[in-house]
N, C-alpha and C positions, 0 to 999 in steps of 0.2 A: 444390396448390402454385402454381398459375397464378395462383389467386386473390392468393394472397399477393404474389407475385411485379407482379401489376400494382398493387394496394393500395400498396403502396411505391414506384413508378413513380407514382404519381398525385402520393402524399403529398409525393416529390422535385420535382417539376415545383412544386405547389402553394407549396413552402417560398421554392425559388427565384424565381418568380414575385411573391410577395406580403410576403415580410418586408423588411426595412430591415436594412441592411451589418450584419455580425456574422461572425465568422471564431471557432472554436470548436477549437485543438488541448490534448492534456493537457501539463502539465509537468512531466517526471520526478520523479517521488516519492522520488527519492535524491538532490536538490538541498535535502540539508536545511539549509542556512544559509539558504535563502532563506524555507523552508516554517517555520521559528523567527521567523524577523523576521516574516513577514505573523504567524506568531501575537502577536509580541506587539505589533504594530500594535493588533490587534484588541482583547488585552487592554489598553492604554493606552486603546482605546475613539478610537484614532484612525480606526479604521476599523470596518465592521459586516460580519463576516467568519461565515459557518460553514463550521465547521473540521473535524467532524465525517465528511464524505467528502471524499477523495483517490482519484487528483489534483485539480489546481484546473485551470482552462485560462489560455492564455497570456493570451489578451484578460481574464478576470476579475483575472489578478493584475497585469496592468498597466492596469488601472478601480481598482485596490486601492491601487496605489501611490499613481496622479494623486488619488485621492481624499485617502488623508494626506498628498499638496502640499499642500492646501488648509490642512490646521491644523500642519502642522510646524514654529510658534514653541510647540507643545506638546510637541513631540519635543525628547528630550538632542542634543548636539549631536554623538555617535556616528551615533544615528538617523538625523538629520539626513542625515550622509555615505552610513550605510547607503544611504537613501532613493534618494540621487540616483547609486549605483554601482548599484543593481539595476532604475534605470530605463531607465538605459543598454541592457539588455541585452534589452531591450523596442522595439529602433525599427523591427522590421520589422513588426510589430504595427500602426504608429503610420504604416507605407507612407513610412516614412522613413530612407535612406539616405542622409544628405550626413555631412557630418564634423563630429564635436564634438570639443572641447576635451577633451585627453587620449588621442583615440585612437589606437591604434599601428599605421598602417597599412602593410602594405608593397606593396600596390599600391592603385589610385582611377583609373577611368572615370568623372570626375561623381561623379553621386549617384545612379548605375545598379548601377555593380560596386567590389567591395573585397575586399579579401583583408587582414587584419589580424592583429596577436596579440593586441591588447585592442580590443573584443573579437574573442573568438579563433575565425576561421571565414574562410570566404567566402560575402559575400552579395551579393545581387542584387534591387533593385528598381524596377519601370516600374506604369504604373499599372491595368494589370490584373495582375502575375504577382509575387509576393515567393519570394524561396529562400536559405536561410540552411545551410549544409554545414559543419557541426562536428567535429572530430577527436576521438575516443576514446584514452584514452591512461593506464594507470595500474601502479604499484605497490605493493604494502605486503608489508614484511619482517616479523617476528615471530625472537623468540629467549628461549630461556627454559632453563633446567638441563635441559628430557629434550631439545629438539630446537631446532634454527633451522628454519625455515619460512616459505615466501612465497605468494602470489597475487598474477598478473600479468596485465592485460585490456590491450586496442585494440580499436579500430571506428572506425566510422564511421557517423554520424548525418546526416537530414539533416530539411527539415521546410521546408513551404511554404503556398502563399494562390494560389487561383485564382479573380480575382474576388472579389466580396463577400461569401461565402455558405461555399463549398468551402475544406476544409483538407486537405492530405494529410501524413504526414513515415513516415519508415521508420529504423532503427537497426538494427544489428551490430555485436550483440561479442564477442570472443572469450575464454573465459579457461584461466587454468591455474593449478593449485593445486599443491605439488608435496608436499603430506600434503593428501589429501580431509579436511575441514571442512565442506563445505555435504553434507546429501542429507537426508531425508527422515526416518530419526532422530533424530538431532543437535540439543536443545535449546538452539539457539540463534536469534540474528534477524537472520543475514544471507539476502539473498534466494536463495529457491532455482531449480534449474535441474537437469533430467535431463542425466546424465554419463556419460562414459563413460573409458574405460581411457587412459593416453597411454603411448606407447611407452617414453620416457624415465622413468616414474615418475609418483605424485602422481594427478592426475585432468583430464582436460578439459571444458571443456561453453562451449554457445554459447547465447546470447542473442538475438532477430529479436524486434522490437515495430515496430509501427507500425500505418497506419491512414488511413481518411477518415474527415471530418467533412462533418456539412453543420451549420451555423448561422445562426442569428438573434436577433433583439433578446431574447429571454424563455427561450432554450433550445436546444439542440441535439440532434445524433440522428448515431450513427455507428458503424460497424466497424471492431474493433480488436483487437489483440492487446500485449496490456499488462496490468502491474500494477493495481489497486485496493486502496483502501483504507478502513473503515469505523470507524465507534466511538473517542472521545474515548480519547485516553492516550499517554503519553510515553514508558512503559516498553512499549511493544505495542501492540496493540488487540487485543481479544476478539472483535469481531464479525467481520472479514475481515484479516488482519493486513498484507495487501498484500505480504509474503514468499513466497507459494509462487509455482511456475511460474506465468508469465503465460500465461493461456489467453483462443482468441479470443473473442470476445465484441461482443452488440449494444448500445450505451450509448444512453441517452434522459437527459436534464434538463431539467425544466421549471422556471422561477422567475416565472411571469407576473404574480404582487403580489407583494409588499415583506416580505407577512407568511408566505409559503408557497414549497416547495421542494421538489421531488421527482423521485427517483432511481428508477434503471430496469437492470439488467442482465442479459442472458440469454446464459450464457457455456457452452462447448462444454467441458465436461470431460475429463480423461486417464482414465480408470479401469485401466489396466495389468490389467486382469481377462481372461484370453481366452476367447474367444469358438469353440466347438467347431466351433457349427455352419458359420462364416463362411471356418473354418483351414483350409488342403489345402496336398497335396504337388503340387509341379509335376512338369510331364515329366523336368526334370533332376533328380530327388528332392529338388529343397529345399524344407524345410515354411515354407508364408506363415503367420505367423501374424497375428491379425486381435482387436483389442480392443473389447470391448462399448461399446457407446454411453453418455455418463454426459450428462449437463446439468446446469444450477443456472439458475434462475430467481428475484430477489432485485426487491425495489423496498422505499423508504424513503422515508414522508412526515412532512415538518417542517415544522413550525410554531412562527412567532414572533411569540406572543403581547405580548410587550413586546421592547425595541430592547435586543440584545444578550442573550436567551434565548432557545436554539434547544431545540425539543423533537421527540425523531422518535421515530419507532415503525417497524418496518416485518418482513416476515417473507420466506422464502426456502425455497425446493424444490428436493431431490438427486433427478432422477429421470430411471429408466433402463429398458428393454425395451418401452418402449411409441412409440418412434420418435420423432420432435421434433415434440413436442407444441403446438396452435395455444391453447389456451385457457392455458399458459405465455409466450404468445407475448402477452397479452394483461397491460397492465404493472399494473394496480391491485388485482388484482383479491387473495386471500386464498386461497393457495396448497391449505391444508393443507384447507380446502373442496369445493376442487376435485379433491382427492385423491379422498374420498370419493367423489365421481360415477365420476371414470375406477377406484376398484378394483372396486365395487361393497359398499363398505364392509369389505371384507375385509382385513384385517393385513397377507396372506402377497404379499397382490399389490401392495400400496402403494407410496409413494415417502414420502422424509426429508425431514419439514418441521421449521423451524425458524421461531421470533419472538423479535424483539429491539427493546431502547428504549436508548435516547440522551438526556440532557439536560446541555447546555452552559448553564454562566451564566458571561458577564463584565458582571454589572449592578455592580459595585463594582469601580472603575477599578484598574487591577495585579492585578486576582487572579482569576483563571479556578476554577472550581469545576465539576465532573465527573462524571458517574457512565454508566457501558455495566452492560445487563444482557442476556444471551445465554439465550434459553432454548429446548433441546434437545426438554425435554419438560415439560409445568406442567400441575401440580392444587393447586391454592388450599389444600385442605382437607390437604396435605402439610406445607405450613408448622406447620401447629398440632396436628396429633394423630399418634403415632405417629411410628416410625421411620424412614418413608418417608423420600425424598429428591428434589427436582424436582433434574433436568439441567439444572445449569444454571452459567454464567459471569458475574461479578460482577467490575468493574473502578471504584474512586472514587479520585478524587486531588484535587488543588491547587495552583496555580502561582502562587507570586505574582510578579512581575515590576516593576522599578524601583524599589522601595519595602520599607524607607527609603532603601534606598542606588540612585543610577542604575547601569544599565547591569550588574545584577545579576539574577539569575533563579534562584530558588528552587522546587523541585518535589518530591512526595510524592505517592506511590501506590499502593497494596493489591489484588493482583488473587486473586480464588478460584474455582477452576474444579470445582465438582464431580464423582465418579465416572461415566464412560457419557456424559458432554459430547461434544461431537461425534463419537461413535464410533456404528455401527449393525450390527444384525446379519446385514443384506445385502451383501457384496462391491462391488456395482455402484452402491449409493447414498449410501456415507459419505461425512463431510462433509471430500473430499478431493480434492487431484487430483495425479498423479501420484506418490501414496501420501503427499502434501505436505499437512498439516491446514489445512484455508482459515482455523482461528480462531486463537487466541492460541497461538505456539509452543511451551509446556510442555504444552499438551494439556489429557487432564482427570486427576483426582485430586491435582492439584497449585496451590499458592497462592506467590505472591510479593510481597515489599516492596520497593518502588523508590525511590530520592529520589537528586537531582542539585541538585550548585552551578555553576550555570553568570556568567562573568566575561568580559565584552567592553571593554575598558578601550580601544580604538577602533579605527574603522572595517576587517573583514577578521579581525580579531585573536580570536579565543575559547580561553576555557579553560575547564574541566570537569572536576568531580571529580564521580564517580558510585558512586553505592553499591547494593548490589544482593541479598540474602538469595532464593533459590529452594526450593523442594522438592517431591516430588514422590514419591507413594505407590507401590503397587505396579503395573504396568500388567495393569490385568484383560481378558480377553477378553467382549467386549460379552453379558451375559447376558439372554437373550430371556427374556419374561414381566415377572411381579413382581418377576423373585428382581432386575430390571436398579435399582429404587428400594431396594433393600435394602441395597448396598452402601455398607458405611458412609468415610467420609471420611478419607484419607490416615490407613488404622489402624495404620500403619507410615510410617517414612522411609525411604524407599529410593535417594533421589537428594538430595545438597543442595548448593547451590554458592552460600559466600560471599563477592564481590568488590568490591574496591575500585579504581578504574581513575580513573589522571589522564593528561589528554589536553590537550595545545595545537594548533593551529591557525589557518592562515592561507590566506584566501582574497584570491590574488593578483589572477587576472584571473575575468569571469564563469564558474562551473564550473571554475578552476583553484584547485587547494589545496594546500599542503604542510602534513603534521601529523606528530606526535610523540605518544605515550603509554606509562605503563607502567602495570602490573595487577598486582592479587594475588591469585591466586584460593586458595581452600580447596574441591578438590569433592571430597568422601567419599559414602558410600552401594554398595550391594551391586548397585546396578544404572549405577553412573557408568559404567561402559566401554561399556553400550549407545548413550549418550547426550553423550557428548562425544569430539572425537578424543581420541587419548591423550597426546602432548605435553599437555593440559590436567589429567589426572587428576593427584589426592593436593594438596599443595602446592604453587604454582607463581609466579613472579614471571617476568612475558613482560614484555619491550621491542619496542614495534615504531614502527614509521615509515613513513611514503611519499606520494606524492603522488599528483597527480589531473588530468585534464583531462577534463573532460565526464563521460560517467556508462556 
């Protein structure tokens, strides 16, 4: 470990040392009005974006924006607005604090300190130190024929620049639910978080992300504890869905040509599995208990062979009992290879590998074109002969955007997850963490159709009609052997839930929102009560509402 330990002490010196300014933090993955607008920057082809991993960092998506400065007499004249209200929210980035036009300050030192409502925070910058302190702040109601129901957060966020190289930021939040909705069964795609009991009713649970960076010109490298997110799609993602707990983790990015990009994460898993040998009673008879070691080891290489097709491939390892492993630690290499050397070829001692492919095209201006393939477990020779079946996850869609009408967005998508898809028949290596599936939230045995109208008629304003058909076969217990490819494909319905949800929205100040929607769900099936709270089950038409500041 020494070794390792001065290897990264070299490599930190080295970076600082020898690269040119670059500041590299992420930008919450639940700012989705902004993560919509950079996409369809991208698809208008105003900008050369891959969209494919999440987060994006604060520095690429303010290079993203100044970049469509440059052609936004190509941009509606929404855009336009959009444009220069999400650039605003970018000037500590830019090591610029003085005052612009619009801002709502309620106090100003210079162009050192501020304290404002738009945008909403207090910041601070001198020219070696920026610090930007955000308030967390939300609510949403829900009401429907079996129950009314809320979820209600605060925290406090904060996030800075030391020098030209070093990023740090940290966040707290806290929430409360007063009917549990998120955990770990619950087919749905709000992010998850381990919970616990609250006196009063309902369920609590807290939220802590944060993180160093180090950066530079072509890449960065850091620890962190945060969401990610993988693989093209609008209704989920298949490959990492960026919903389960955020667990910590080391991130790498490389982008050193124009035409190449690659991903790098080796994150510290929950495995809630206990651990015998590690457990004991104390003096005062209380028993520790103590959970098995899990890891995931993931990297993803893109290539863009033409401007505006992104093509990646990349594979990923669940693996646990063999201590944190240094040839895991090592980012290119071909996981499920390496498997082989460390079990000695053998089944019983192995870890859970997985490979997955990505291809993004926006080469035809407004219309993004998609396909994720996740695969569990693959033999060529399954597709064609017999009743086999590869493991595997299947996601394509379609978005067209501005065309024929502006300021309209149009999307459609098919996802099919086959039987034994990220499930294993070891405890300590599925492809989970804190009993949270790292891939597309319906799991496997189950397929879904997706498609969304979404209407911006200007700047802040969205509306969105979504539709959504689900289902979901029987949940089998992962069967070791052959009998695991024999399982044939949702031979029954056992869960289905058909809805229609219309949702308005308005985003006031940056990360401030107030919205409105109503739903119609239909969920039937013999296993609905596993899989959704129960205010949702049978028939149900929910109103809900609330607002937001920060995330």
């Amino acid at each position: 470990m020494r070794i390792l330990h001065r290897f990264f002490l070299v490599a930190f010196i080295f970076i600082l040392g020898y690269s040119s300014p670059a500041q590299h933090l992420p930008e919450d993955i639940r700012w989705e009005s902004l993560y919509e607008f950079l996409d369809e920057l991208a698809t208008e082809q105003a900008i050369d974006l891959f969209t494919s991993v999440k987060p994006y960092s604060k520095r690429l998506i303010l290079e993203k924006l100044q970049e469509a400065q440059r052609v936004e007499d190509r941009l509606s004249r929404r855009m336009r607005a959009e444009l220069r209200f999400y650039l605003r929210a970018f000037h500590l980035e830019q090591r610029d604090n003085s005052r612009r036009s619009g801002d709502v300050d309620l106090l100003r030192k210079g162009n050192e300190l501020s304290a404002s409502l738009h945008p909403t925070g207090i910041f601070y910058s001198d020219s070696v130190f920026q610090l930007g302190v955000t308030p967390i702040l939300g609510l949403q109601y829900f009401s429907n024929d079996n129950e009314s129901f809320f979820h209600r957060w605060n925290g406090i966020s904060a996030y800075g620049y030391i020098g030209e190289h070093v990023g740090v930021y940290t966040s707290l939040r806290d929430n409360h639910e007063s009917v549990q909705f998120t955990r770990p069964e619950y087919l749905n795609d709000r992010y998850g978080a381990p919970s616990k009991g609250a006196a009063t009713g309902g369920r609590d649970y807290s939220e802590a992300r944060g993180g160093i960076t180090v950066g530079w010109d072509w890449g960065s490298v850091g620890v962190v504890k945060d969401y990610f997110q993988w693989g093209s799609g609008y209704g989920g993602t298949n490959i990492y869905s960026g919903r389960f707990p955020s667990p910590g983790q080391i991130r790498l990015h490389l982008a050193p040509v124009d035409w190449f990009e690659f991903n790098y994460i080796h994150a510290w898993l929950v495995s809630e599995v206990l651990d015998s040998a590690r457990s004991f009673t104390t003096e005062d008879g209380v028993y520790r208990e103590a959970f098995r070691e899990k890891y995931l080891a993931t990297n993803l290489f893109t290539f863009k062979p033409l401007r505006h097709l992104d093509i990646s491939f990349g594979n990923s390892i669940v693996y646990s009992d063999i201590g944190l492993q240094a040839a895991y630690l090592v980012p290119f290499l071909f996981y499920k290879s390496v498997d082989h050397t460390l079990n000695g070829a053998a089944n019983k001692t192995g870890q859970n590998a997985q490979m997955f492919l990505d291809i993004s095209s926006r080469q035809i201006r407004h219309l993004h074109l998609y396909a994720t393939v996740f695969f569990d477990e693959l033999n060529t020779r399954r597709f064609t002969e017999g009743d086999d079946n590869n493991l595997f996850s299947v996601k394509g869609g379609a978005r067209l955007s501005n065309w024929p009408v502006k300021d309209v967005i149009l999307t459609a998508e098919y996802t099919r997850t086959n039987p034994m898809t990220y499930k294993h028949n070891l405890a300590t290596t599925t492809f989970e963490t804190n009993r949270s599936v790292l891939g597309h939230y319906l799991r496997d045995n189950a397929d879904e159709i997706y498609a969304s109208l979404i209407v911006k008629p200007l700047r802040g304003l969205r509306l969105k009609a979504e539709f959504l058909k689900s289902r979901k076969g029987p949940d089998i217990r992962y069967v070791i052997g052959r009998e695991a490819i024999k399982v044939p494909f949702m031979e029954e319905v056992r869960y289905e839930n058909q809805s229609i949800r219309l949702e308005a929205g308005y985003e006031i100040v940056h990360n401030g929102r107030i919205f409105a929607g109503i739903e119609l769900r239909d969920v039937s099936g013999e296993d609905a009560a596993l899989y959704v709270p129960a205010p949702y089950l049978g028939e149900t038409t929910t109103i809900s509402g609330g607002f937001h500041i920060g995330f």
